[in-house]
C-alpha positions in Angstrom: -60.0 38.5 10.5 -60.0 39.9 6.9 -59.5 43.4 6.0 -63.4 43.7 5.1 -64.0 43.3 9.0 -61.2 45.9 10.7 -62.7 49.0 11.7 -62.6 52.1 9.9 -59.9 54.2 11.5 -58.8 57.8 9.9 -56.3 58.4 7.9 -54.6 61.1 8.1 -54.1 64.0 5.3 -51.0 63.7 4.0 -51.4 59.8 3.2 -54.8 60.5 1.7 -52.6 62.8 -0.9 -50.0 60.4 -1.4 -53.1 58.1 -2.3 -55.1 60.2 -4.2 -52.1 61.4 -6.4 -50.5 57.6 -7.2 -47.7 58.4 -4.5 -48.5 55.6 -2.6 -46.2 52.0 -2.9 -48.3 50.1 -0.9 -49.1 47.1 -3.0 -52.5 47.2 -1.2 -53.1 50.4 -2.3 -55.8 49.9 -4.8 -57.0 52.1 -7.6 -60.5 52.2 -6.2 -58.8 53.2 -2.6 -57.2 56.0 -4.6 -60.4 56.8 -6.0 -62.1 57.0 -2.5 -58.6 59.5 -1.2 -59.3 61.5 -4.2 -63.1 62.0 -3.2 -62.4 62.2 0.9 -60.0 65.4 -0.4 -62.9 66.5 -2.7 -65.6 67.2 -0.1 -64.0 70.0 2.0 -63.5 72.0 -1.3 -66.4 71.4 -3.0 -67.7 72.5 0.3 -65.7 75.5 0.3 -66.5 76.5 -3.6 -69.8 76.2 -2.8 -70.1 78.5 0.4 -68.4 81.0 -1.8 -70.9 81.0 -4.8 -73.5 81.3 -2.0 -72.0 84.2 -0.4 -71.0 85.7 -4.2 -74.8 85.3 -5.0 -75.8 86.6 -1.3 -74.2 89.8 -2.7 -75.2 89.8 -6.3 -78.9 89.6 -4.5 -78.2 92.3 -2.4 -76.8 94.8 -5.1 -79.8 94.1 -7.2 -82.7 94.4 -4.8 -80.7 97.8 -3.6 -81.3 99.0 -7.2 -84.6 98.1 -7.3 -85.7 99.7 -3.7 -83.7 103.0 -5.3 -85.5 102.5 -8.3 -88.6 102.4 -6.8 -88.1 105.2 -4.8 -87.8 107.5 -7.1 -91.3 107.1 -7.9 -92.8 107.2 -4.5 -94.0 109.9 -2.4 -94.8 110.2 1.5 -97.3 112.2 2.6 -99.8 112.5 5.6 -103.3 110.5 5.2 -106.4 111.6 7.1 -109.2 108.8 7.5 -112.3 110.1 7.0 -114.4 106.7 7.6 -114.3 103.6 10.6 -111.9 100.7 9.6 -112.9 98.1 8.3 -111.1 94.4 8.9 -109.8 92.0 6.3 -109.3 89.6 8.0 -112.2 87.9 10.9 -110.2 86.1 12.7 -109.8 86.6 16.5 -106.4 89.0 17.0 -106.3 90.1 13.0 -105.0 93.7 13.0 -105.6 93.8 9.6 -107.4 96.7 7.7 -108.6 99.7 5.7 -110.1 103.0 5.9 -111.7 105.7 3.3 -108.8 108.4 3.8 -108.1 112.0 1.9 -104.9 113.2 0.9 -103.3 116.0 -0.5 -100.7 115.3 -3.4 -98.4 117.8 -5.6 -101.0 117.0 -8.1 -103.7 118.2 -6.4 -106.2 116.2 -3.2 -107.2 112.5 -3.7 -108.6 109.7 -2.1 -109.0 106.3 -1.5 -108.6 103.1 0.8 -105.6 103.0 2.6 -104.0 100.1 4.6 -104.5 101.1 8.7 -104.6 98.9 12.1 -108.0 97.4 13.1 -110.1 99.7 15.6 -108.5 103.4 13.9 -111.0 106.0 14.4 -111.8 108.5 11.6 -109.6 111.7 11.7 -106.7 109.9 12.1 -103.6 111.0 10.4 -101.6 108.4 9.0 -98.3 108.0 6.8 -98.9 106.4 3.6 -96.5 106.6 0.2 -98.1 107.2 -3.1 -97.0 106.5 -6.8 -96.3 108.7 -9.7 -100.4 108.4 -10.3 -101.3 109.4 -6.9 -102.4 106.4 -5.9 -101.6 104.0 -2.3 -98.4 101.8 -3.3 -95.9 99.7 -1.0 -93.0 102.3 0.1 -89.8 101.3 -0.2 -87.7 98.4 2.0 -84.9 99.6 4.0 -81.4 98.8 3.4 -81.8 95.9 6.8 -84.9 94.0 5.2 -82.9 93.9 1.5 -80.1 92.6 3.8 -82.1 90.2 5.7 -83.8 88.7 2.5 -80.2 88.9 0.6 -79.2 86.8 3.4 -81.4 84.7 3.4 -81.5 83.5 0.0 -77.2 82.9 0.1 -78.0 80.7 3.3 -80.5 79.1 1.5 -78.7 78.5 -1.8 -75.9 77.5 0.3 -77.7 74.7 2.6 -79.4 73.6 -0.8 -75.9 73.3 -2.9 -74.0 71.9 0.1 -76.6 68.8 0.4 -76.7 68.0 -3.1 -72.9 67.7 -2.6 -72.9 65.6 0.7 -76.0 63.4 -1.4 -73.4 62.6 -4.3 -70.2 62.4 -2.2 -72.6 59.7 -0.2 -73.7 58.1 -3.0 -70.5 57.9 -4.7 -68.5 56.8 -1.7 -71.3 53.9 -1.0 -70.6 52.8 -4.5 -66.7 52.9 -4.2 -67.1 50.8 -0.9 -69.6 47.9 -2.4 -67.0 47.8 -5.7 -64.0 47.5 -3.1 -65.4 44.6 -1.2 -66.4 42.7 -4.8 -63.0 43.4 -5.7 -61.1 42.7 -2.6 -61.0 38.6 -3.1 -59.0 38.7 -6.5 -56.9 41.5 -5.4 -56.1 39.7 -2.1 -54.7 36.7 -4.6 -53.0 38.4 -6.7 -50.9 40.4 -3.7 -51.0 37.8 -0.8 -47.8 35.5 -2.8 -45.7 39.1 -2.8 -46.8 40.0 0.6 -45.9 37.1 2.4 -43.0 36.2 0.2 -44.7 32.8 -0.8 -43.1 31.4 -4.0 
């Protein structure tokens, strides 16, 4: 049986480093099987590097959409909406709750009006919470502290699943190619060590 057809078994960590660093006096240890210790050590902390820089960006993300919502806030105003019409449905589909109403309001500016967003089926007379911008107009309120967290969150778990397959991809990729250049290089290698090994003269 030659070496090509053993079975993989592991090796354990501290041989891989006398490998990887040149420690190794094996005479079968090859320079491509130092190259493949070097990139078994790799993966774990290119792993690790990478699950950082997600978690640094995570809170980079965070921090900046935190300053944005405050941002935004300060150009935002609640007040109390009254519809004054039926509501009508944006979207036909059976179970849609979405839609909008004629509504009045009464702003530091002085009374306006307009559509505002309300669930399918609200009568007129309703009052309903609605934020309005420095023009007086119906605008998105502000997000909570929880949905900046949530979509913070999600975008580090998403740059980190991305960034961590791109590394498995290359470690693949590159360990595929160490393997095919160790068996083309085994024969030669074998001939070369085979009189010292067995003490053959």
């Amino acid at each position: 049986m030659t070496a090509q057809q053993h079975p993989a078994t592991h090796t354990p960590l501290p041989a891989l480093l006398r490998r990887a660093s040149g420690l190794d006096r094996n005479p079968l240890c090859r320079p491509v099987d130092r190259a493949r210790s070097r990139l078994a050590l790799a993966l774990p902390l290119v792993l690790a590097a990478l699950l950082a820089m997600s978690a640094a960006v995570s809170v980079l993300v965070f921090r900046t959409e935190t300053r944005a919502e405050r941002e935004t806030a300060r150009h935002r105003h609640a007040v109390v909406a009254t519809t004054v019409g039926p509501a009508s449905s944006d979207d036909f589909r059976p179970g849609s709750t979405r839609a909008h109403a004629p509504a009045r309001w009464t702003y530091p500016a002085g009374p306006g009006g307009g559509a505002i967003e309300v669930t399918a089926g609200t009568p007129a007379g309703t009052a309903v919470p609605v934020h309005l911008d420095d023009a007086g107009l119906p605008a998105d309120g502000p997000r909570d502290s929880t949905a900046v967290l949530a979509d913070a969150g999600a975008f580090g778990v998403g740059t980190a699943i991305c960034l961590s397959s791109l590394a498995v991809l290359g470690h693949t990729a590159r360990r595929r190619a160490l393997d095919r250049r160790a068996e083309r290089d085994w024969e030669p290698a074998w001939a070369r060590v085979e009189p010292l090994w067995t003490q053959r003269r």
